[in-house]
Backbone bond lengths (Angstrom), bond angles and torsions (degrees), N, CA, C in turn:
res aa  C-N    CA-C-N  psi(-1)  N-CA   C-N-CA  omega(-1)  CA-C   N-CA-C  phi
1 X - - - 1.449 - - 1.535 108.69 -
2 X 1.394 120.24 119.48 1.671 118.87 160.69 1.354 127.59 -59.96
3 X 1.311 110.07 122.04 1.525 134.06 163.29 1.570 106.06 -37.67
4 X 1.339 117.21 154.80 1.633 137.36 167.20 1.130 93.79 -43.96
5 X 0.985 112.92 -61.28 1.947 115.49 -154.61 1.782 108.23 -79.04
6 X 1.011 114.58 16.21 1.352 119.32 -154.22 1.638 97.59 -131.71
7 X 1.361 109.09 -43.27 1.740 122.95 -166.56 1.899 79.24 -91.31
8 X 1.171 125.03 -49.17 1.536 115.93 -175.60 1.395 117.06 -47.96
9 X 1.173 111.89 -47.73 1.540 120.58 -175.93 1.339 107.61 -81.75
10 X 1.400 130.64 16.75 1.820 120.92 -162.82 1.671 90.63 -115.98
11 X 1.394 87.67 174.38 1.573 78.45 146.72 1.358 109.73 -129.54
12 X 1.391 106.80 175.97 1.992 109.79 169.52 1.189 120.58 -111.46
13 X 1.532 125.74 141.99 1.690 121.04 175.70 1.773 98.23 -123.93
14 X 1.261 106.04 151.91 1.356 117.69 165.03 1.656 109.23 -74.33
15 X 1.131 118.50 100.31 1.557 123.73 167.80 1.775 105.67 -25.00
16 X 1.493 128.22 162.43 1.300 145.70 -161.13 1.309 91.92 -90.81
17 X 1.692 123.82 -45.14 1.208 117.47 -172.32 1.736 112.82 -96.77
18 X 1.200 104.45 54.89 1.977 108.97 -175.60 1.820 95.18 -144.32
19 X 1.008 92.33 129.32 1.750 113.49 176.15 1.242 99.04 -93.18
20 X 1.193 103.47 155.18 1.813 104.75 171.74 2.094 105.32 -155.77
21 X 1.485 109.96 120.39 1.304 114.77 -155.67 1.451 95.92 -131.43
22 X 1.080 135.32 121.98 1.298 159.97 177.14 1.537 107.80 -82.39
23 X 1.393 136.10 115.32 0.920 145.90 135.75 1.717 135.51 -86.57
24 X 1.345 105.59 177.73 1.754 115.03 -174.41 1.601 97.43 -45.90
25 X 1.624 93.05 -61.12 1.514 126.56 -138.27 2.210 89.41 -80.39
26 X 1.343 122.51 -64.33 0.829 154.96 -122.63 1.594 126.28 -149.34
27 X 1.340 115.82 116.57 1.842 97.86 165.58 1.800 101.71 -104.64
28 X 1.652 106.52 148.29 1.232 104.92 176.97 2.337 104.76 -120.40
29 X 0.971 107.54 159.38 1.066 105.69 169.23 1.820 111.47 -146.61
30 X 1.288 96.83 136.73 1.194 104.31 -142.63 1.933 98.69 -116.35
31 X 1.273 126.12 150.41 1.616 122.07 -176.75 1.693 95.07 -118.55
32 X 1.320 96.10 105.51 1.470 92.94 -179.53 1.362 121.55 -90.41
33 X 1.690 115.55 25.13 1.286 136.72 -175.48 2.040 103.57 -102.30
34 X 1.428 76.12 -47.02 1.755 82.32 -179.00 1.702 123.98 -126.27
35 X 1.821 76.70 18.52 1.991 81.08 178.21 1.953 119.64 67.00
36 X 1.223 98.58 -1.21 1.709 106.58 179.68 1.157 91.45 -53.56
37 X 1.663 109.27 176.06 1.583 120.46 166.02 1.958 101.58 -170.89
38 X 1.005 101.18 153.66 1.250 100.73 172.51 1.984 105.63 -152.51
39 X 1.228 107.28 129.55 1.516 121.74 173.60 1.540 97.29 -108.76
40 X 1.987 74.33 138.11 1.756 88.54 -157.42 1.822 88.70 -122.63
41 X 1.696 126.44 117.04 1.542 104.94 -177.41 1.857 126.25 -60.48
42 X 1.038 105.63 -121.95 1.623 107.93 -168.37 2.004 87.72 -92.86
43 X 1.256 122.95 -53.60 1.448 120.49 -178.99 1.312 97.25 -42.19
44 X 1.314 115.92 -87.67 1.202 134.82 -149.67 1.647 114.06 -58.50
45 X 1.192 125.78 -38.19 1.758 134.86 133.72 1.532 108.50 -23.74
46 X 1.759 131.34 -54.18 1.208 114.13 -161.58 1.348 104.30 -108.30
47 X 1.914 120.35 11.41 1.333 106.09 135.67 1.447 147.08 -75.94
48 X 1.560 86.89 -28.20 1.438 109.58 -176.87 1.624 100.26 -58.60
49 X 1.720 115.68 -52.41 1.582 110.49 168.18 0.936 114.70 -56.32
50 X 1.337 137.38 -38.05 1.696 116.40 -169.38 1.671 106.67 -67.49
51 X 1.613 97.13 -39.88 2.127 98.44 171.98 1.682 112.14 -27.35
52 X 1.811 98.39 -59.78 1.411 110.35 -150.69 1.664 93.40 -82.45
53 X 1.267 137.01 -35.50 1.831 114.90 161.22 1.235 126.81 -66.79
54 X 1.493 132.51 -1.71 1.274 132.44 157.99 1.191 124.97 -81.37
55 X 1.513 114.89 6.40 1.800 107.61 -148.19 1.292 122.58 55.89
56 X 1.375 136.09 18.90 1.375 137.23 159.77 1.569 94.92 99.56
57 X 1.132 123.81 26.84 1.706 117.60 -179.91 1.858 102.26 -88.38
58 X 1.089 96.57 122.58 1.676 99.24 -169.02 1.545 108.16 -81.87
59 X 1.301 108.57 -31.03 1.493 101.48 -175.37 1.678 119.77 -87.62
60 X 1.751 98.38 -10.04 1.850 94.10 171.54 1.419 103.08 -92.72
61 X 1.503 122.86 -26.77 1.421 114.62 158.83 1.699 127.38 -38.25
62 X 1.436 101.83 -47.57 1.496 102.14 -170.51 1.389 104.58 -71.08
63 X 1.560 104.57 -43.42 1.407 97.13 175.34 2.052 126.32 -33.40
64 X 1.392 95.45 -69.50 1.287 106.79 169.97 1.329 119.05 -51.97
65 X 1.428 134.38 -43.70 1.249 110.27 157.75 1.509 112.97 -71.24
66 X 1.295 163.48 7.14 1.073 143.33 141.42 1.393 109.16 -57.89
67 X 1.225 134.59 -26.18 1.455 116.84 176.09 1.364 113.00 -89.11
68 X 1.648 123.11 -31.58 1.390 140.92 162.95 1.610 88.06 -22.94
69 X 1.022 111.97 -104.45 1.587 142.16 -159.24 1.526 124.88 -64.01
70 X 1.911 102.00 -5.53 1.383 105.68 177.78 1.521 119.71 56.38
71 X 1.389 120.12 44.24 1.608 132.97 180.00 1.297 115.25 -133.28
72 X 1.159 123.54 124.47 1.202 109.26 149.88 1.495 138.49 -19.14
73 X 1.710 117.63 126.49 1.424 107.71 -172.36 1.283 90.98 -63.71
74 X 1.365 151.00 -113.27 1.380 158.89 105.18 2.054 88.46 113.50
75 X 1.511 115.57 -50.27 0.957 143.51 170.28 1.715 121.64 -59.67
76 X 1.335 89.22 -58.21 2.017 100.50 -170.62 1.499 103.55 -101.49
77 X 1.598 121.25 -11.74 1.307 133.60 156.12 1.634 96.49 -39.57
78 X 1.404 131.26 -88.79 1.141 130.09 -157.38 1.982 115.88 -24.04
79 X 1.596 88.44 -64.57 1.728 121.98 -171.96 1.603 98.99 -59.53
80 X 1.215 123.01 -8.77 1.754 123.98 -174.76 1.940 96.61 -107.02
81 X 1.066 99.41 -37.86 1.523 98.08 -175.41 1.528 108.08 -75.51
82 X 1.009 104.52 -39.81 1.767 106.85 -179.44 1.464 108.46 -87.84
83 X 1.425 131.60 9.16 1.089 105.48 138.09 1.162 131.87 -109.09
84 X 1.426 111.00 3.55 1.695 126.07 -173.08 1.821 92.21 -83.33
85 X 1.465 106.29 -45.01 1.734 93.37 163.86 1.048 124.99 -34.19
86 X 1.414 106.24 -73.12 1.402 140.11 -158.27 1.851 109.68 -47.81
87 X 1.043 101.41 -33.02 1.547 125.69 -159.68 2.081 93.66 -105.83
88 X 1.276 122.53 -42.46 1.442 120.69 161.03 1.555 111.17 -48.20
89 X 1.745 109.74 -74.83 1.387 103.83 178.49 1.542 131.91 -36.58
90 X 1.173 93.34 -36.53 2.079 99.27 -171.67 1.493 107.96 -85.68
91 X 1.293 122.87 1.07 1.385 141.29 -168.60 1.321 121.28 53.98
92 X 1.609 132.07 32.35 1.329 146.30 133.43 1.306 135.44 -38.81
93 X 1.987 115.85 -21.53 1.166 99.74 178.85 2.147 79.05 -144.75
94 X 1.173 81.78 -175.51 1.831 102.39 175.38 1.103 108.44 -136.29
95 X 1.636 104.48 128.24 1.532 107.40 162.75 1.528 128.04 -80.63
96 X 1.317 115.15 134.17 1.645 102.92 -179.17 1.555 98.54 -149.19
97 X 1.813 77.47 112.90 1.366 90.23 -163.82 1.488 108.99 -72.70
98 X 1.700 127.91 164.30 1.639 122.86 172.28 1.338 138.36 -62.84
């Protein structure tokens, strides 16, 4: 499993075989290899977008949500790493490291 400092400096891609569908309520992304899925709410949706306008660079993402949200990265660092995990383990995202 990658360290904070490790998933910060990487970047992430959505694997070829992962759908990703935006709802009202909800975005879900789905592994149509192994049927996984993960629903991500309104936060976790507008990290997942900030991932996908960086090219998956995690640490200019956080940046931008640190100004998004007016927080300390240091703070929203945590909540970005655990889902960039969270989303590695279930095979939703890829790490690629720099």
């Amino acid at each position: 499993m990658a360290d904070r400092d490790e998933i910060l400096s990487s970047r992430v891609v959505i694997p070829d075989n992962v759908v990703l569908r935006a709802f009202e309520a909800e975005t879900l992304l789905l592994n149509l290899d192994t049927g996984t899925y993960h629903g991500l709410n309104q936060t976790g949706a507008r990290m997942l977008d900030l991932l996908r306008e960086t090219d998956g660079d995690v640490g200019r993402s956080l940046e931008t949500l640190s100004q998004e949200y007016d927080m300390p990265q240091d703070e929203l660092a945590e909540d970005l790493v655990r889902l960039c995990r969270e989303l590695v383990d279930r095979g939703l995202l890829e790490l690629v490291p720099r």
